[in-house]
C-alpha positions as CSV (number, residue, x, y, z in Angstrom):
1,X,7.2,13.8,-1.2
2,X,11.0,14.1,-0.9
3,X,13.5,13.7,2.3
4,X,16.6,15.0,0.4
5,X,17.0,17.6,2.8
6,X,16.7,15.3,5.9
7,X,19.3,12.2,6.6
8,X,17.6,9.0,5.5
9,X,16.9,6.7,7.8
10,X,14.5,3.7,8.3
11,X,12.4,6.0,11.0
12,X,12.1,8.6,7.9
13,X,11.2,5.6,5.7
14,X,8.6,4.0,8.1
15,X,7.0,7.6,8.7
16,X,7.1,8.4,5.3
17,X,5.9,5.5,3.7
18,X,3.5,4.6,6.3
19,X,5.0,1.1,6.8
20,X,3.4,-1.6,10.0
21,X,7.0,-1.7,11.1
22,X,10.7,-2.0,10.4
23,X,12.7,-4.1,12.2
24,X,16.6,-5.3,12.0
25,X,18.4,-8.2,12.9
26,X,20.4,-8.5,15.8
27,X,23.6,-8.7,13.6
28,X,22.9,-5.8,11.5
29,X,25.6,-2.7,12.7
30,X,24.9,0.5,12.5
31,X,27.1,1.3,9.1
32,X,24.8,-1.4,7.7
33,X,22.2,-0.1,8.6
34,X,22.6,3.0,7.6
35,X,23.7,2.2,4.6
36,X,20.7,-0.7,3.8
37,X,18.1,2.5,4.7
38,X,19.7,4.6,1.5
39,X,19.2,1.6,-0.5
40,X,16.0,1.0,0.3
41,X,14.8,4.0,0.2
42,X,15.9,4.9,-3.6
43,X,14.2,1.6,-4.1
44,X,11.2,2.4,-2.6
45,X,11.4,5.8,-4.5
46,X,11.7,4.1,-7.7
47,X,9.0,1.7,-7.3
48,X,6.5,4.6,-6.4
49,X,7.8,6.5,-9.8
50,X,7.2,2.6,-11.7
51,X,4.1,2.6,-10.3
52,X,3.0,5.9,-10.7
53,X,1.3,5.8,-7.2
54,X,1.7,7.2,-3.8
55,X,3.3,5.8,-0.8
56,X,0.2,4.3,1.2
57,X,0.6,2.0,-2.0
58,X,4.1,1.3,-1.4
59,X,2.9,-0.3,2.0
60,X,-0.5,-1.3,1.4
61,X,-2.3,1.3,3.3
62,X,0.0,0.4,6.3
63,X,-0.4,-3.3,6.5
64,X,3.4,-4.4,5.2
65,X,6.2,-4.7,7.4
66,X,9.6,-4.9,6.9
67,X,13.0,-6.8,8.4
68,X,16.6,-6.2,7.4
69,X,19.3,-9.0,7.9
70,X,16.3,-10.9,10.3
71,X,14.3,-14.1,9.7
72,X,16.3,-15.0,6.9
73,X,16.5,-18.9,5.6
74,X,20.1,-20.1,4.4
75,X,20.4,-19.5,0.6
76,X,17.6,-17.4,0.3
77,X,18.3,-13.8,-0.6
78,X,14.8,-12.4,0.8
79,X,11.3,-13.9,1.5
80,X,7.9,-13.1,2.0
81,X,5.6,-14.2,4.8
82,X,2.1,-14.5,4.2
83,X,1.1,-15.1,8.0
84,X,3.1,-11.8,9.4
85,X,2.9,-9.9,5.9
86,X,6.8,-9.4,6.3
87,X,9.2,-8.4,3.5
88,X,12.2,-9.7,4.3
89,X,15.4,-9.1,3.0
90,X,19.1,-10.8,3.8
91,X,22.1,-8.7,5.2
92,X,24.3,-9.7,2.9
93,X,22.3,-11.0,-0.3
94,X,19.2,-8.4,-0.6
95,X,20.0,-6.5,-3.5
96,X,18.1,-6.8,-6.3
97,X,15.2,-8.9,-4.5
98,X,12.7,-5.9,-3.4
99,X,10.8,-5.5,-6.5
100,X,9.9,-9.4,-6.7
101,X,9.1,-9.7,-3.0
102,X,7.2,-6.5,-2.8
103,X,4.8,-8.2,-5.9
104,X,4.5,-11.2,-3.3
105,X,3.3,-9.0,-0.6
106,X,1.2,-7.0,-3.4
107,X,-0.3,-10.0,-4.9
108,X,-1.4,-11.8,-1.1
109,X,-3.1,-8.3,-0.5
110,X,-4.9,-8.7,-2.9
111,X,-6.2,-11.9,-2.8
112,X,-9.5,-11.4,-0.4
113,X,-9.8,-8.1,-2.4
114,X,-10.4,-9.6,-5.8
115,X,-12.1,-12.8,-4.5
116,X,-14.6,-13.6,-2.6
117,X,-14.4,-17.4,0.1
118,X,-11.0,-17.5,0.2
119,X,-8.8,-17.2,3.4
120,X,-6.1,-14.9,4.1
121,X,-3.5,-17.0,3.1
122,X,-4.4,-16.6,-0.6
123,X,-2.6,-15.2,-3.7
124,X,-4.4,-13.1,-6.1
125,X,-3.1,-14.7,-9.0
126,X,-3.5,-18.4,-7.4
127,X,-6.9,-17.6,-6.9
128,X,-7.2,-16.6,-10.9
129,X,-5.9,-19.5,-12.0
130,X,-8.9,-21.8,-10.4
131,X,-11.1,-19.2,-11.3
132,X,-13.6,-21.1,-12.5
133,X,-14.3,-22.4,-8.6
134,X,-14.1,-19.1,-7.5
135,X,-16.1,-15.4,-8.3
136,X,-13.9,-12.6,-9.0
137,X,-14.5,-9.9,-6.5
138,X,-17.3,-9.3,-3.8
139,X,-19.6,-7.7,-6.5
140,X,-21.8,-9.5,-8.9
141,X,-19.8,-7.2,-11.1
142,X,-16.3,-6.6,-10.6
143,X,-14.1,-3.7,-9.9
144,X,-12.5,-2.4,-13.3
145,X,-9.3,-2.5,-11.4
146,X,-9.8,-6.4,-10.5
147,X,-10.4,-6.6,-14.1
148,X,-7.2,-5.5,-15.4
149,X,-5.1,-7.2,-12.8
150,X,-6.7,-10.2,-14.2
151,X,-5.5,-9.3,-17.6
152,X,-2.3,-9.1,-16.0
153,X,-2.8,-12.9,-14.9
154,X,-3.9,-14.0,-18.0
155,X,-0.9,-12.3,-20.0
156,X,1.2,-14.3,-17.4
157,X,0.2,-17.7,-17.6
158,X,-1.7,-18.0,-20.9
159,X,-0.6,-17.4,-24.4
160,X,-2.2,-14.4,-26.7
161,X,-5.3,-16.2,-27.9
162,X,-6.1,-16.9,-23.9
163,X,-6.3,-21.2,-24.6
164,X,-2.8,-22.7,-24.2
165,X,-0.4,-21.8,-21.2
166,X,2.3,-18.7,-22.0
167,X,5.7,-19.7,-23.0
168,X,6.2,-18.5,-19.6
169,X,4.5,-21.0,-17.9
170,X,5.4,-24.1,-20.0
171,X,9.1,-23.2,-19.4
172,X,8.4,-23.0,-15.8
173,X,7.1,-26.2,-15.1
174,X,9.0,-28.1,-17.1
175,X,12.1,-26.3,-15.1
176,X,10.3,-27.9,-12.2
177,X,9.8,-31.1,-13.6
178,X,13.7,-31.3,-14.4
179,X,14.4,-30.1,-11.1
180,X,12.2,-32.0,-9.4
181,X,11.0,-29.2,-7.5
182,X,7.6,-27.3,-7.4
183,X,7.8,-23.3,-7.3
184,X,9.1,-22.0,-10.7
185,X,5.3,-22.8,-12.1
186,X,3.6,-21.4,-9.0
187,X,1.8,-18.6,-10.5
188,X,2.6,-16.3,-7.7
189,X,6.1,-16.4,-8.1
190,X,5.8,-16.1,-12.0
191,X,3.7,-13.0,-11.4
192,X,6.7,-12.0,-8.7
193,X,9.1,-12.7,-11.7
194,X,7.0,-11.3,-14.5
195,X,6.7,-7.9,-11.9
196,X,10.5,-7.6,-12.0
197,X,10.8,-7.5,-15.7
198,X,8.2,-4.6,-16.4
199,X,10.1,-2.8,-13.3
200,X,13.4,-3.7,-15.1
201,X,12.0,-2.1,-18.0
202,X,11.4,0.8,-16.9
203,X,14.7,1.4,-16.5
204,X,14.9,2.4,-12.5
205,X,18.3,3.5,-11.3
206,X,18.4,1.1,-7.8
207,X,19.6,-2.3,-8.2
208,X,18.5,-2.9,-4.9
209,X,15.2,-3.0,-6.5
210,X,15.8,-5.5,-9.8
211,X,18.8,-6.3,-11.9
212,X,18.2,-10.3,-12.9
213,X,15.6,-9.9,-15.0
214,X,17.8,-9.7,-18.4
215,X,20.9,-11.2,-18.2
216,X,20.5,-13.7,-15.1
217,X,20.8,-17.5,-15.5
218,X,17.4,-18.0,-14.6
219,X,16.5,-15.4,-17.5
220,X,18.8,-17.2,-20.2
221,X,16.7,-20.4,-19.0
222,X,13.6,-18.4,-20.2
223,X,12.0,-18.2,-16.4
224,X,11.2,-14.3,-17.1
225,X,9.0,-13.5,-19.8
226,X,10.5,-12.9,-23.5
227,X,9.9,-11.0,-26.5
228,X,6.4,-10.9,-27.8
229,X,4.9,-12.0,-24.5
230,X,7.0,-9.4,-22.1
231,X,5.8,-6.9,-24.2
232,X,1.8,-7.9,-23.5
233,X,2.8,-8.0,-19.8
234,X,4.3,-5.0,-19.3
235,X,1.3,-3.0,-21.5
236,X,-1.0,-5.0,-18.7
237,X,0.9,-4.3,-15.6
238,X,1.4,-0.4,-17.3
239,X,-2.5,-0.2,-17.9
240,X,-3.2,-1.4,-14.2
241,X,-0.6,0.6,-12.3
242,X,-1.3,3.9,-14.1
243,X,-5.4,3.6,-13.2
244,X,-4.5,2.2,-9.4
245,X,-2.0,5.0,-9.0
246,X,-4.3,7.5,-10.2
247,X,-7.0,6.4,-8.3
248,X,-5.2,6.5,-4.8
249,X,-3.5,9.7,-5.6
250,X,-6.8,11.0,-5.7
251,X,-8.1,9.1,-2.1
């Protein structure tokens, strides 16, 4: 569906796309806002071309908000809250964040979708990784869908063969370990990170939506995937996306 003929603004956006709710900070003028809404909403186009889906994917079926310049934590250029399932993106530091935080929000929904006993406060691809104390969707047999987003998972954190952790994943903790910090091995935020590269990929015009997925320091330190394995990723994420897109398109 296209807007170009109608100024774009974050009512447009919210109608369009279906979202809970938009809200802005309190510091956010009205040339900044205006000018966030056209970034957000090439974003947003971009990710629905990416993902080859509709908009009620976009904002999972109308369950994700979103805040501009609101809620924001010093240094942190945008967040996701599980408990509110809020995007949220800084005033001045945004750009660039959407597509990883948008995989956040992504992978949370689908937590309780793909597994069964687990609260709402649960990743999908957490829950993957202790698999083996948990059963992969509601069914006794799953979802083809859950079944390629857990080949997703697996081309994340393990290596080819499926029996040693990814190259991904060893860089990531030991970053952590050096660090002395716990998150760059938290397998949501390598799927978040592993999302931006096949979006990158794709080559989308917005910035808003990715741009540190090449040439970044954290890329350099190997924190995205490389080579051989990004390849295996993207084909994964490009195998699930094209079947989910399809399949909603269709709803």
């Amino acid at each position: 569906m296209s807007f170009s003929q109608a100024p774009i603004n974050f009512v447009m956006i919210r109608r369009q796309f279906d979202f809970r709710g938009i809200e802005m900070g309190r510091w956010v003028t009205p040339e900044e806002r205006d000018r966030a809404a056209v970034n957000f909403y090439r974003a947003l186009e971009d990710l629905m071309f990416v993902l080859q889906g509709p908009e009620l994917l976009i904002s999972l079926r109308g369950t994700l908000g979103l805040q501009y310049g609101k809620g924001g934590r010093p240094g942190v250029a945008a967040h996701y809250v599980p408990a509110t399932r809020q995007l949220s993106l800084a005033k001045n530091a945004g750009a660039g964040s959407l597509a990883h935080e948008w995989f956040h929000a992504f992978d949370h929904y689908m937590g309780e979708k793909m597994f069964q006993h687990v609260s709402t406060s649960h990743f999908a691809s957490a829950c993957w990784l202790n698999s083996a104390q948990l059963q992969l969707s509601r069914n006794k047999q799953p979802h083809p869908l859950s079944l390629l987003l857990a080949e997703c998972f697996k081309a994340i954190m393990l290596n080819e063969q499926g029996d040693e952790p990814s190259d991904m994943f060893q860089i990531s903790r030991l970053t952590d370990q050096k660090l002395k910090v716990i998150y760059y091995a938290k397998p949501e935020e390598m799927a978040a990170r592993a999302f931006e590269a096949f979006v990158e990929d794709t080559k989308p015009t917005s910035t808003f939506l990715v741009k540190g997925s090449r040439h970044s320091e954290e890329a350099k330190m190997g924190l995205y995937p490389q080579g051989e394995q990004r390849l295996r990723i993207n084909q994964a994420f490009q195998n699930y996306f094209s079947l989910l897109g399809h399949a909603l398109s269709k709803a």
